[in-house]
N, CA and C atoms as an extended XYZ file, in Angstrom:
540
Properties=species:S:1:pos:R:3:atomname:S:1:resname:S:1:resid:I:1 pbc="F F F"
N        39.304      116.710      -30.705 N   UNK     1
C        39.104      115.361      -30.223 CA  UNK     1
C        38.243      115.408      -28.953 C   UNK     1
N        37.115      114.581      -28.834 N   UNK     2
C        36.553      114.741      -27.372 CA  UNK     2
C        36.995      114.007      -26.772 C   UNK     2
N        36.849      114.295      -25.827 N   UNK     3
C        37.227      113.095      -24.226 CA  UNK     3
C        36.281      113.061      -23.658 C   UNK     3
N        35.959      111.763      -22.764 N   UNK     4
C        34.929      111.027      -22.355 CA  UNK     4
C        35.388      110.963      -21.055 C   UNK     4
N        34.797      110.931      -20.048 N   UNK     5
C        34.651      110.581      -18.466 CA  UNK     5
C        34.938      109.305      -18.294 C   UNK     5
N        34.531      108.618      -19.259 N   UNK     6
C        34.411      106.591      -19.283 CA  UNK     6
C        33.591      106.552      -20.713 C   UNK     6
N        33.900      105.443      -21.073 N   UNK     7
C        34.084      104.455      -22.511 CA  UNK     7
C        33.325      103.063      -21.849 C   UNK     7
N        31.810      102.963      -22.409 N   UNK     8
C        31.042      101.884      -21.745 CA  UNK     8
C        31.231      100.875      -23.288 C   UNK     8
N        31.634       99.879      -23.297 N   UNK     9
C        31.315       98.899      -24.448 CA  UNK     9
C        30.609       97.297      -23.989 C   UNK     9
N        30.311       97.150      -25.193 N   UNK    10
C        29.290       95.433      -25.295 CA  UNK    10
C        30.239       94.818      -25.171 C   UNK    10
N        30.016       93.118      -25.185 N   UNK    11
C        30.753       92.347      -25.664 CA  UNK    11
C        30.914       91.536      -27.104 C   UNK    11
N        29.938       90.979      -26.786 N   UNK    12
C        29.506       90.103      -27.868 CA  UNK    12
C        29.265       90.834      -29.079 C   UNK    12
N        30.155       90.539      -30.445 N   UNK    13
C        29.666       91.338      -31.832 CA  UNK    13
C        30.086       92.884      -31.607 C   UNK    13
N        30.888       93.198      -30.526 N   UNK    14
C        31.270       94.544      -30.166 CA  UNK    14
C        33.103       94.071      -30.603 C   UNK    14
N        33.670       93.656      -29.352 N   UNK    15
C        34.887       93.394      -29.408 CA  UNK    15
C        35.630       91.631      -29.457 C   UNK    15
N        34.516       91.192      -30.088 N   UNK    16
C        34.974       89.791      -30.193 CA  UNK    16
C        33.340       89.111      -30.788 C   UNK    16
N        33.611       87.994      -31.747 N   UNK    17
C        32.422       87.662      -32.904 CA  UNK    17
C        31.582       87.049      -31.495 C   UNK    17
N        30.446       86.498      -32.470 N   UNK    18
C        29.408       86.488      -31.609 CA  UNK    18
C        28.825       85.293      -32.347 C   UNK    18
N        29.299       84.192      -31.651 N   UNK    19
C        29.145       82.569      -31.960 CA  UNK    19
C        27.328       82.321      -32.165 C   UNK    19
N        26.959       83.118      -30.763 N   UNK    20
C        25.752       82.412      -29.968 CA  UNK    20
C        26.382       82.484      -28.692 C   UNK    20
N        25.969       82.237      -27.815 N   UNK    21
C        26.313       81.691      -26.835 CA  UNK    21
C        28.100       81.254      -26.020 C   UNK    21
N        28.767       81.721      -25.886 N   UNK    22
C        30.079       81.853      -25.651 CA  UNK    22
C        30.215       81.050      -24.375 C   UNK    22
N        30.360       79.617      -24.483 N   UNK    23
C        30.103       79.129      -22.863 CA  UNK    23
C        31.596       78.224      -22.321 C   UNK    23
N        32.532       78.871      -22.857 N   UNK    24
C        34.016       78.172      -22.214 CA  UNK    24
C        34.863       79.615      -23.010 C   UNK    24
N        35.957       79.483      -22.102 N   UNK    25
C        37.148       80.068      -22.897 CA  UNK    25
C        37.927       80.283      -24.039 C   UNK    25
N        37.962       79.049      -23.713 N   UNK    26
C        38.383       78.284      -25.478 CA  UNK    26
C        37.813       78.712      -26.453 C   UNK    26
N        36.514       79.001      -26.526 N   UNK    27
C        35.674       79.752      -27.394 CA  UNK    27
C        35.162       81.111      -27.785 C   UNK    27
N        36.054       81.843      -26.375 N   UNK    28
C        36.241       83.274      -26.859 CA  UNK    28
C        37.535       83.541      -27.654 C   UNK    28
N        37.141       84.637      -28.568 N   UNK    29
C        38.384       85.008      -28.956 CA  UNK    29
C        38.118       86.950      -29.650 C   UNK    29
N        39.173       87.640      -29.462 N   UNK    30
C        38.913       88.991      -29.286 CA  UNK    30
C        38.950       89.347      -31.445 C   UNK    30
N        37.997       90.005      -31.711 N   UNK    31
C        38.495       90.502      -32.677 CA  UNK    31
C        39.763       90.997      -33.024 C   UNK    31
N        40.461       90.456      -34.039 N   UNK    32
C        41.913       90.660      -35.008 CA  UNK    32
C        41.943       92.854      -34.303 C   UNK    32
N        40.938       93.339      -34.331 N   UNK    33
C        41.395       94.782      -34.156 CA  UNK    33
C        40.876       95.000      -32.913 C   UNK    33
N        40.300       94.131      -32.553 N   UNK    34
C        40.128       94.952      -30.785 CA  UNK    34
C        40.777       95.604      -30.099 C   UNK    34
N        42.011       94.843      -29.874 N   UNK    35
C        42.764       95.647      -28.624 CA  UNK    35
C        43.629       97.084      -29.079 C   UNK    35
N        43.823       97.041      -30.965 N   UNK    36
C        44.237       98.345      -31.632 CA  UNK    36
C        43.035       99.471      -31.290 C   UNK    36
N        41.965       99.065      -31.154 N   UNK    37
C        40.881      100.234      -31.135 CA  UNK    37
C        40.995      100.632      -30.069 C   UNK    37
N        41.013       99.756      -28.761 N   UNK    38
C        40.791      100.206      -27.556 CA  UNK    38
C        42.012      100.368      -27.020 C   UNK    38
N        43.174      100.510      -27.944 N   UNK    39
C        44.449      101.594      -27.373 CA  UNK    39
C        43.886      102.724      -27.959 C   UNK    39
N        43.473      102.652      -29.129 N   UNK    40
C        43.451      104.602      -29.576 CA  UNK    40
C        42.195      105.084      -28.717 C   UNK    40
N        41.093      103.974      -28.149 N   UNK    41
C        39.886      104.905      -27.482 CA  UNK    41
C        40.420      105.111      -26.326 C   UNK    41
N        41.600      104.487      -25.828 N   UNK    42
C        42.228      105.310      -24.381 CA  UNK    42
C        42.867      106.271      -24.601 C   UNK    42
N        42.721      107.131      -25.757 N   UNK    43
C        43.494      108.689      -25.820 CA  UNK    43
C        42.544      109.679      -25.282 C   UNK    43
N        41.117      108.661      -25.644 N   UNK    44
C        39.898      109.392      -24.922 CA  UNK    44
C        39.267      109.273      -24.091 C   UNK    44
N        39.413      108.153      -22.950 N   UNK    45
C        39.290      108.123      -21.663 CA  UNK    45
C        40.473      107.139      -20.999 C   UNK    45
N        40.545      107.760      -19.670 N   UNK    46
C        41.142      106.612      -19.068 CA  UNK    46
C        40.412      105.318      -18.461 C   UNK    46
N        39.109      105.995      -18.459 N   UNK    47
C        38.181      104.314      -17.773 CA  UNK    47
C        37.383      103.968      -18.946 C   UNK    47
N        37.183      102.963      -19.008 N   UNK    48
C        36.680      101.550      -19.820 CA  UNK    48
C        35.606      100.494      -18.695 C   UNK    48
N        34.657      100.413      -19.236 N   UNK    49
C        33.716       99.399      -18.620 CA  UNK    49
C        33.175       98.662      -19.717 C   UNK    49
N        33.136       96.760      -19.123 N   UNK    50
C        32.153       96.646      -20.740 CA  UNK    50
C        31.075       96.816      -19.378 C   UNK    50
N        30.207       96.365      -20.337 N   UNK    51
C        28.324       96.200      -19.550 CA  UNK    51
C        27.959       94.920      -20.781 C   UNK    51
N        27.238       94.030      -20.175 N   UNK    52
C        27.221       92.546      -21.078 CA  UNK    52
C        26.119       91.947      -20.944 C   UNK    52
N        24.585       91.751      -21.767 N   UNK    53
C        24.012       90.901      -21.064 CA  UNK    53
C        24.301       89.477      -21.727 C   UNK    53
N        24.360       88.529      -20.435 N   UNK    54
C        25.186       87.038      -21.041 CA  UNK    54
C        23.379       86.073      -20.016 C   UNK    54
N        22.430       86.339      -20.936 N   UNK    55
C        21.689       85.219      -20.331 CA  UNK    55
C        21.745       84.142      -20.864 C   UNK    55
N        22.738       83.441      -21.437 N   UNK    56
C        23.299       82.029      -21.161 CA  UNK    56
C        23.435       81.701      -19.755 C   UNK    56
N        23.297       82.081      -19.069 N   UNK    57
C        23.891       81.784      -17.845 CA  UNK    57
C        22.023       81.204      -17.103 C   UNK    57
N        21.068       82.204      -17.327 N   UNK    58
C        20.016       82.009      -16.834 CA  UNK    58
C        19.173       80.987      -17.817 C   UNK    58
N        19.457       81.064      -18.964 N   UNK    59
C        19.128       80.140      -19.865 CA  UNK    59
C        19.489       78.272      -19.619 C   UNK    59
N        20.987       78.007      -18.812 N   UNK    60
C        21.271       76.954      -18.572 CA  UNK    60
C        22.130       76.820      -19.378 C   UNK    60
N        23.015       77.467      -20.129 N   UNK    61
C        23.685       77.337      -21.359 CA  UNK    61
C        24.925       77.392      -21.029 C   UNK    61
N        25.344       78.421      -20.107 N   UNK    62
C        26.467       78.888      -19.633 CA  UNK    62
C        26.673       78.654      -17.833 C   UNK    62
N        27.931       77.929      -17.918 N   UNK    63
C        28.021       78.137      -15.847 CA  UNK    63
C        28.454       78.936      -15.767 C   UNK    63
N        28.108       80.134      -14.836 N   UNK    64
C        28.576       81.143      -14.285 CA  UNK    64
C        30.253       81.250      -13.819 C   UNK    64
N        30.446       80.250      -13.487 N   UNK    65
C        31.738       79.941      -13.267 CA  UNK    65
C        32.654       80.328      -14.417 C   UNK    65
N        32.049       79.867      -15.702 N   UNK    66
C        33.301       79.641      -16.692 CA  UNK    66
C        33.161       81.163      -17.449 C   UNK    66
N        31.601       81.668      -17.365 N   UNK    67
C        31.272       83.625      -17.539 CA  UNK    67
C        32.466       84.434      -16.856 C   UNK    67
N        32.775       83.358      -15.540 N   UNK    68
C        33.622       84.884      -15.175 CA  UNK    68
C        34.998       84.240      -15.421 C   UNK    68
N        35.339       83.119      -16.182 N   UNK    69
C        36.539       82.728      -16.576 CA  UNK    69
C        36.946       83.859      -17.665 C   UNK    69
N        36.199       83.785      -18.277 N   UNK    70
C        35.975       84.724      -19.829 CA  UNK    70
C        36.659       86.062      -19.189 C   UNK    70
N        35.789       86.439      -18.117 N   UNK    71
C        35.641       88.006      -17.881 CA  UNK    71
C        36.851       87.996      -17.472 C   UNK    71
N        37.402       87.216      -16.398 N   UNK    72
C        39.041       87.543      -15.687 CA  UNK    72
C        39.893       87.611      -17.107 C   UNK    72
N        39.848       86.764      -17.981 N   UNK    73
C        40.820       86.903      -19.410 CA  UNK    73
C        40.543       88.499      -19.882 C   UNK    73
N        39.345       88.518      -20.764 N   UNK    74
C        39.176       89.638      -21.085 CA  UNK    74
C        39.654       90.761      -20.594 C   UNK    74
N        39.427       90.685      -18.930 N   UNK    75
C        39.604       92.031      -17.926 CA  UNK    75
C        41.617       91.709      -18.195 C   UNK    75
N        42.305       90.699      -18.192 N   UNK    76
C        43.570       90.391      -18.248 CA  UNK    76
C        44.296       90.973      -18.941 C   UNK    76
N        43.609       90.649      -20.482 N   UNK    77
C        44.302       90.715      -21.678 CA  UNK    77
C        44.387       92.639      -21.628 C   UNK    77
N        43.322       93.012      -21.412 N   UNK    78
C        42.986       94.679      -21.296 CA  UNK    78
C        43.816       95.237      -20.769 C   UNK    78
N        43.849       95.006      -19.501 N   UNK    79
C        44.840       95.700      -18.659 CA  UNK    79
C        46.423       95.209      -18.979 C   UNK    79
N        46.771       93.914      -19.569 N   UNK    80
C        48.323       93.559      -20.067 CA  UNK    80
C        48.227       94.556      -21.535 C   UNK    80
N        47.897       95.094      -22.127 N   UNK    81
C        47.662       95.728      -23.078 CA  UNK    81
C        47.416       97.700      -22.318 C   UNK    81
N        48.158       97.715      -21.709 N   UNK    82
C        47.117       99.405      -20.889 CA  UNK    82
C        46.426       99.780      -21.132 C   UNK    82
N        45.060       99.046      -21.634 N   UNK    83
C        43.513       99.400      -21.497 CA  UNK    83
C        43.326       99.545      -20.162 C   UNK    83
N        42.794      100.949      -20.158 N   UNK    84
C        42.184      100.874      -18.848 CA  UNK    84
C        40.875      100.749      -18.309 C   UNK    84
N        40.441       99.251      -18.490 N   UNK    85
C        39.303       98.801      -17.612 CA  UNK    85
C        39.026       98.752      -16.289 C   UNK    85
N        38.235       99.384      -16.023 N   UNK    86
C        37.836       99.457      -14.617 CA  UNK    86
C        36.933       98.055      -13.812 C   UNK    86
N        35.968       97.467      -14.736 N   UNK    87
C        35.014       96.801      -14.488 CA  UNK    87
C        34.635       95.903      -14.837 C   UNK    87
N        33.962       95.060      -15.306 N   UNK    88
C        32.806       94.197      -16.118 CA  UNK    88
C        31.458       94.117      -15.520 C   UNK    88
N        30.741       94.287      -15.684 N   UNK    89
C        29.624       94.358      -15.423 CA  UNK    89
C        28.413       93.139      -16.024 C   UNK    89
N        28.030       92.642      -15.914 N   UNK    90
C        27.158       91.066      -16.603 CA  UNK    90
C        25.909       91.538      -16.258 C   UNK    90
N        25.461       91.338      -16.746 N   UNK    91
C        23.630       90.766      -16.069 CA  UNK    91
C        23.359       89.291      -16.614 C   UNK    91
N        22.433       88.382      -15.870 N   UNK    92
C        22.829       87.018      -16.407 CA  UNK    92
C        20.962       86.805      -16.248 C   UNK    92
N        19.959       87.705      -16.633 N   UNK    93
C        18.492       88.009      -16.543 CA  UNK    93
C        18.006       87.562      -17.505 C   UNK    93
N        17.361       86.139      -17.342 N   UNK    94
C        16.345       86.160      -19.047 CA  UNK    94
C        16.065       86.753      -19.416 C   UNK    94
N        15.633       87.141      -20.535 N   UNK    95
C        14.901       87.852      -21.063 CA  UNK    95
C        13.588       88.058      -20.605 C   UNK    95
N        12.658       86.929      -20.425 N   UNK    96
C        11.495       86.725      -20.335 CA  UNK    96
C        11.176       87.007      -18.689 C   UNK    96
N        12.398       87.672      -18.091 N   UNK    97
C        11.950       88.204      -17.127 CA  UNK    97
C        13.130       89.290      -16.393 C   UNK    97
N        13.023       90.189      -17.295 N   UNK    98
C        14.100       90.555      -16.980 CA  UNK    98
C        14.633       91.910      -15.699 C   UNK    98
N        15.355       92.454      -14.603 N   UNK    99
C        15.251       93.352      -13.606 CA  UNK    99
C        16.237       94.739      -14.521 C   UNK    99
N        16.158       95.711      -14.166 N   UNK   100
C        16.556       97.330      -14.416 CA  UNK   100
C        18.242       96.833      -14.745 C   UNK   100
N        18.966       95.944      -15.012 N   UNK   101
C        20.075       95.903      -15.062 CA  UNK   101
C        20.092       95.264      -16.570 C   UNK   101
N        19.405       94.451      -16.674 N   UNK   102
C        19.392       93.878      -18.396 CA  UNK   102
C        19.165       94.893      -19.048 C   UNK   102
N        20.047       95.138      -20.311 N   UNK   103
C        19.954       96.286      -21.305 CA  UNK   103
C        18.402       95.629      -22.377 C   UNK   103
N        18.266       96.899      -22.754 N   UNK   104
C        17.919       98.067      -22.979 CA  UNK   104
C        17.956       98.509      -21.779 C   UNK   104
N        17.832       98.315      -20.274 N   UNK   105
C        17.636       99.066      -19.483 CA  UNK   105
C        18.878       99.682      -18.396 C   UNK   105
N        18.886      100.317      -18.427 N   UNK   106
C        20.191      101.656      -17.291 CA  UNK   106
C        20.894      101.378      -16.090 C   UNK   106
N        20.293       99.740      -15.500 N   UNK   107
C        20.634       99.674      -13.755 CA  UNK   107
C        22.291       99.494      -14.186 C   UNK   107
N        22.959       98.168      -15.454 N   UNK   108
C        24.134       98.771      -15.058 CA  UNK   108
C        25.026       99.713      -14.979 C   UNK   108
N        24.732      100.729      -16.128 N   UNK   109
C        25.594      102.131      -16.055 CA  UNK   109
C        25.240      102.863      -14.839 C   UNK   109
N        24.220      103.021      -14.298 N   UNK   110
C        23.695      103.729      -13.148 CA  UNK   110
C        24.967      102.706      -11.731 C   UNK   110
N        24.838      101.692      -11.709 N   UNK   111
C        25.731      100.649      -10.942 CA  UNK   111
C        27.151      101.210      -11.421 C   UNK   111
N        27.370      101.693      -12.345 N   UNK   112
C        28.928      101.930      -12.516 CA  UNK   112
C        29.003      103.168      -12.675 C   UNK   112
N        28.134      104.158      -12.780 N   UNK   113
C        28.256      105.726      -12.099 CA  UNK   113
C        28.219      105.816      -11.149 C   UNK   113
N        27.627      105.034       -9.776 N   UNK   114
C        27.569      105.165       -8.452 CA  UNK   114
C        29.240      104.790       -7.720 C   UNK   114
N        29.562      103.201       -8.665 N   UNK   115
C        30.809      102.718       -7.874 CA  UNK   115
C        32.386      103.364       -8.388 C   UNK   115
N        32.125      104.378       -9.498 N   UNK   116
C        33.475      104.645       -9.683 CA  UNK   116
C        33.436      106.030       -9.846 C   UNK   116
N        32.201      107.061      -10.042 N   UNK   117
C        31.896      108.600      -10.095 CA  UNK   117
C        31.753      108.879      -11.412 C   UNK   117
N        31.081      108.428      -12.232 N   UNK   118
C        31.061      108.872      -13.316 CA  UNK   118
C        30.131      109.386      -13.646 C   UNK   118
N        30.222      111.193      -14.677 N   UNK   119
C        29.541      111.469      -15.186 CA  UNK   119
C        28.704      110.883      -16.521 C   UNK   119
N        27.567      110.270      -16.210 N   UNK   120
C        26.989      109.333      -17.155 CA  UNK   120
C        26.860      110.251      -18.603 C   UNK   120
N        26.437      111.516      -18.691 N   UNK   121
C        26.271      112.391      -19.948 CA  UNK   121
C        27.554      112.943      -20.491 C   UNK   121
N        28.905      112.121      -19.906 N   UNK   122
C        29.732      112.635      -20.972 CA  UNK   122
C        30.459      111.545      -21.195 C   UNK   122
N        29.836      110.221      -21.198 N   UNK   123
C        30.155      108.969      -21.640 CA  UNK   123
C        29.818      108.629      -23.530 C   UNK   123
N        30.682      107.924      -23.403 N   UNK   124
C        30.189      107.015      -24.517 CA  UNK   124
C        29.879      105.574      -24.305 C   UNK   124
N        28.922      104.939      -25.542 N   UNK   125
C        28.649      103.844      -25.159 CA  UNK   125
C        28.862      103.320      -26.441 C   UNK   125
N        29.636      101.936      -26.784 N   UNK   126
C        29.675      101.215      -27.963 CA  UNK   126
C        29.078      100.055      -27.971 C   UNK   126
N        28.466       99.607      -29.495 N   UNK   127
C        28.019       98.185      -29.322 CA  UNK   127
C        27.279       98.012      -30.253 C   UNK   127
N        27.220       96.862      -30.915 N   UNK   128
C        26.552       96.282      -32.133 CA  UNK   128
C        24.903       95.905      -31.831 C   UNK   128
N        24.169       96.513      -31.486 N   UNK   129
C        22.778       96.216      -31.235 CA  UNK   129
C        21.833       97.332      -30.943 C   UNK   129
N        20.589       97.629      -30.633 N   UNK   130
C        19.764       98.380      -30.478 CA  UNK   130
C        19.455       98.400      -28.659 C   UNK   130
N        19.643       97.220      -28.256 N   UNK   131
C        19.716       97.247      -26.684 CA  UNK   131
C        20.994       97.731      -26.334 C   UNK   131
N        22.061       98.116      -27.105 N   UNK   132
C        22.927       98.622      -26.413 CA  UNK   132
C        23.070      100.479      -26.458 C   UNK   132
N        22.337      100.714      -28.009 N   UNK   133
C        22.417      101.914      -27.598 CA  UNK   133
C        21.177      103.040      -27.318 C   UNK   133
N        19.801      102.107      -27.003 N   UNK   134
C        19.033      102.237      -25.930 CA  UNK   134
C        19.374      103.347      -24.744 C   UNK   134
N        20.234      102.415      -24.164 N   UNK   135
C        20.181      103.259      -22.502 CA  UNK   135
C        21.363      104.681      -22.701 C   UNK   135
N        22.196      104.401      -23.661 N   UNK   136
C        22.976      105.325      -23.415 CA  UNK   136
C        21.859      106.860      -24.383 C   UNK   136
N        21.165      106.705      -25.102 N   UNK   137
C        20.102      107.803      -25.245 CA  UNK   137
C        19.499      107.891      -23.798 C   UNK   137
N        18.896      107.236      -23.587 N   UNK   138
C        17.897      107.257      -22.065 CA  UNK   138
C        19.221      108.217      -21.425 C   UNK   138
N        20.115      107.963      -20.854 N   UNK   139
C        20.721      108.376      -20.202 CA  UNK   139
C        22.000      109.951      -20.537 C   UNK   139
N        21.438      110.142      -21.971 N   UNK   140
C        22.545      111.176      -22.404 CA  UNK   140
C        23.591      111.125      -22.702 C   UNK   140
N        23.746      110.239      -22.984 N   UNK   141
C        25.078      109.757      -23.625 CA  UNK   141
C        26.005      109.656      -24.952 C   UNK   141
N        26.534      109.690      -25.163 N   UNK   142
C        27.134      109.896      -26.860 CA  UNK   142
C        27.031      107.855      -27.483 C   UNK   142
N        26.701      108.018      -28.248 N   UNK   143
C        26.300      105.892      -28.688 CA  UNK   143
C        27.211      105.592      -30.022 C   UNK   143
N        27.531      104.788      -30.426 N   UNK   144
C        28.472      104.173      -31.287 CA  UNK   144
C        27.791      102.867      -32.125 C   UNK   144
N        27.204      103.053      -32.994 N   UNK   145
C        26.588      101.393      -33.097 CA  UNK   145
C        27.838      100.929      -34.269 C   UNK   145
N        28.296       99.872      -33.866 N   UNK   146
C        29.232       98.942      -34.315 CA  UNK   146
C        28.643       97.352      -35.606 C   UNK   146
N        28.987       98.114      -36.978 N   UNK   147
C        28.266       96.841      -37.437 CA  UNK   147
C        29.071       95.607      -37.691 C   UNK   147
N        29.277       95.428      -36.799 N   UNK   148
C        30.006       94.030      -37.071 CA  UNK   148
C        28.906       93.162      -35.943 C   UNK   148
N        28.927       92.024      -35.236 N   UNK   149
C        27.467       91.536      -34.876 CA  UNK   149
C        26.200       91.373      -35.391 C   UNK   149
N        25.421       92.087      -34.357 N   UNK   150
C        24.364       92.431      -34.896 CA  UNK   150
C        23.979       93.782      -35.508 C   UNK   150
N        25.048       94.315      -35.606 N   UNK   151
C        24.295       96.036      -35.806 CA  UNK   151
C        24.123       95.925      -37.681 C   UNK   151
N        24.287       95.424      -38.278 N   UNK   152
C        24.086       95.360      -39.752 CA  UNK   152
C        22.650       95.139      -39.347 C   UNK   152
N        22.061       94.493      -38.920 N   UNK   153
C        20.587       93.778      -38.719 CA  UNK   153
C        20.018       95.222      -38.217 C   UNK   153
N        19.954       95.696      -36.947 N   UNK   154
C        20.109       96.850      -36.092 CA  UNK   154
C        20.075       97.876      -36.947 C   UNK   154
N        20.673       98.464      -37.540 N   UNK   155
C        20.955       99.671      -38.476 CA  UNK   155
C        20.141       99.693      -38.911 C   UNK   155
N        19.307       98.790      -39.512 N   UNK   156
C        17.893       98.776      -40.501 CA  UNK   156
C        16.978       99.231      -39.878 C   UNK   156
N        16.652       98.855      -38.722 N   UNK   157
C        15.454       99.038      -38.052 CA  UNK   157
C        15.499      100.060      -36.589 C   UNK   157
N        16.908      101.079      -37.683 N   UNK   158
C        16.564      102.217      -36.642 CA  UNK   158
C        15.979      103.454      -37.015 C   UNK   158
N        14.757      104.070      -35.390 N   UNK   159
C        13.885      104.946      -35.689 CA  UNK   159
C        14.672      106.061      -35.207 C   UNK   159
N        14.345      107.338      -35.934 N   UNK   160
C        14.677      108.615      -35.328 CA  UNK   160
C        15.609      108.873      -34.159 C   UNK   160
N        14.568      108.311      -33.064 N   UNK   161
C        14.547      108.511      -31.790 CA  UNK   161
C        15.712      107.213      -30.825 C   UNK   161
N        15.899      106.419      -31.535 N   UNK   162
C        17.057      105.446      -31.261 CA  UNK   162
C        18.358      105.819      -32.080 C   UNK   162
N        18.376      106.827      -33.082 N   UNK   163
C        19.422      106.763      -33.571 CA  UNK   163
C        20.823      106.873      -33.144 C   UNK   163
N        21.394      106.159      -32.949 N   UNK   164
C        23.151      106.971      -32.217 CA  UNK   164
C        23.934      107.842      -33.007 C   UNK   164
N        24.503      108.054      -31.762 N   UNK   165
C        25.490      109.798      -32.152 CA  UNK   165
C        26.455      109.068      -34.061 C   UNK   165
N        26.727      107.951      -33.465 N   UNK   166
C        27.963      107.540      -34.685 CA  UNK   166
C        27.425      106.019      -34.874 C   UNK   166
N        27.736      106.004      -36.346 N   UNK   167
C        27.529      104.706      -36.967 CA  UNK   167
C        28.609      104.000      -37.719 C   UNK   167
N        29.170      102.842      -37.599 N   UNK   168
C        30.854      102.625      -38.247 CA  UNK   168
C        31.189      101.272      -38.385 C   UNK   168
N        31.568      100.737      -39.164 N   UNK   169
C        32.034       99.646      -39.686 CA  UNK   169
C        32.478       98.407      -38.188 C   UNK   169
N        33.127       99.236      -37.702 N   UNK   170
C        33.785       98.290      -36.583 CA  UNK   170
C        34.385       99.260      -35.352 C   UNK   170
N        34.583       98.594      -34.255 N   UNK   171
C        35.164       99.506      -33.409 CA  UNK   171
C        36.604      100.451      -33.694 C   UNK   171
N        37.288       99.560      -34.526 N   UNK   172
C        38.347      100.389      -34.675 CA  UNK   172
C        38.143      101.545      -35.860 C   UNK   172
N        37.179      101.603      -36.672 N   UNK   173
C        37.165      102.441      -37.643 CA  UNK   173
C        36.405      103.152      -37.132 C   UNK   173
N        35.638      102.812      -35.653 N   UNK   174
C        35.198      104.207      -34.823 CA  UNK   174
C        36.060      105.000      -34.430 C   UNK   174
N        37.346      103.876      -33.553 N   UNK   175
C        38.089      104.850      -33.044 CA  UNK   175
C        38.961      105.735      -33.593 C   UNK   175
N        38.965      105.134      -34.982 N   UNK   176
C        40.008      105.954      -35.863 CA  UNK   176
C        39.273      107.521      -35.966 C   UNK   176
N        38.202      107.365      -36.277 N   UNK   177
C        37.266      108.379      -36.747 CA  UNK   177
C        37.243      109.515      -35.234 C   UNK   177
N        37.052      108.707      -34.206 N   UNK   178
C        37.016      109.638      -32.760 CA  UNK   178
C        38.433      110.658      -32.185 C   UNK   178
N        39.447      110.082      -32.954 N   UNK   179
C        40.803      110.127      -32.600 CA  UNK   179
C        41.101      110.982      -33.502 C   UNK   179
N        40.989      111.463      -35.194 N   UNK   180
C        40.942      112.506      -35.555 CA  UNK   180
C        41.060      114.554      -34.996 C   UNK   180
């Protein structure tokens, strides 16, 4: 079984469906197996970070206010469950203009190797998209693409050189598979 330093995951289409745009509470809701996966992926780390880009927020779609309503639940439900999350991390960067913290790009894992010590190359990173498992190649990392979201779409249009370490139905039939 490996063990990980820290367990970086998405949000959206990772551990809860992916409406569009998620802009109240009321309208999140965690995948039926989320919180089963991310008890068995805490056999393999004790820290947990998501990393999220939510540009609803820069878009006008989302108030920031009610983003971090979401995040205090999420971060809630995790830790009432002994997930051990350390963080959340957002970027809230259009696209159309976006700084080193919006994925595909590294500023937030680099931001959460600085504030909690983590070795970034013996991380994992999960998540249903191609911007999510982007940086964790850039950065050496072990990647997980999750097809539930977008990664059915994603999976198709991956090259060589983007490919991640593991490819799997859903997070929990990753973690089943990691936990072996």
């Amino acid at each position: 079984m490996i063990k990980y330093d820290c367990i970086f995951f998405d949000r959206d289409g990772t551990v809860n469906p992916d409406p569009g745009y998620i802009s109240k509470l009321r309208d999140f809701e965690f995948f039926d197996f989320a919180i089963e996966a991310m008890t068995l992926l805490a056999n393999l780390s004790d820290k947990f970070i998501m990393v999220t880009n939510q540009s609803g927020v820069s878009r006008g779609l989302i108030e920031e206010s009610s983003l971090l309503q979401i995040n205090d639940f999420i971060f809630n439900e995790l830790m009432n469950n002994n997930i051990p999350i350390l963080k959340i991390y957002y970027c809230t960067d259009h696209p159309d203009s976006p700084t080193n913290r919006r994925k595909p790009d590294v500023g937030m894992f680099l931001e959460a190797s600085k504030d909690f010590k983590i070795n970034l190359t013996n991380c994992l990173m999960i998540g249903d998209s191609l911007s999510d498992i982007e940086p964790a190649i850039i950065l050496g990392m072990d990647s997980m693409l999750v097809l539930t979201g977008k990664g059915k779409e994603h999976k198709n249009s991956l090259i060589k050189r983007n490919t991640p370490t593991y490819i799997t139905e859903n997070i929990l039939t990753g973690a089943r598979m990691l936990n072996k």
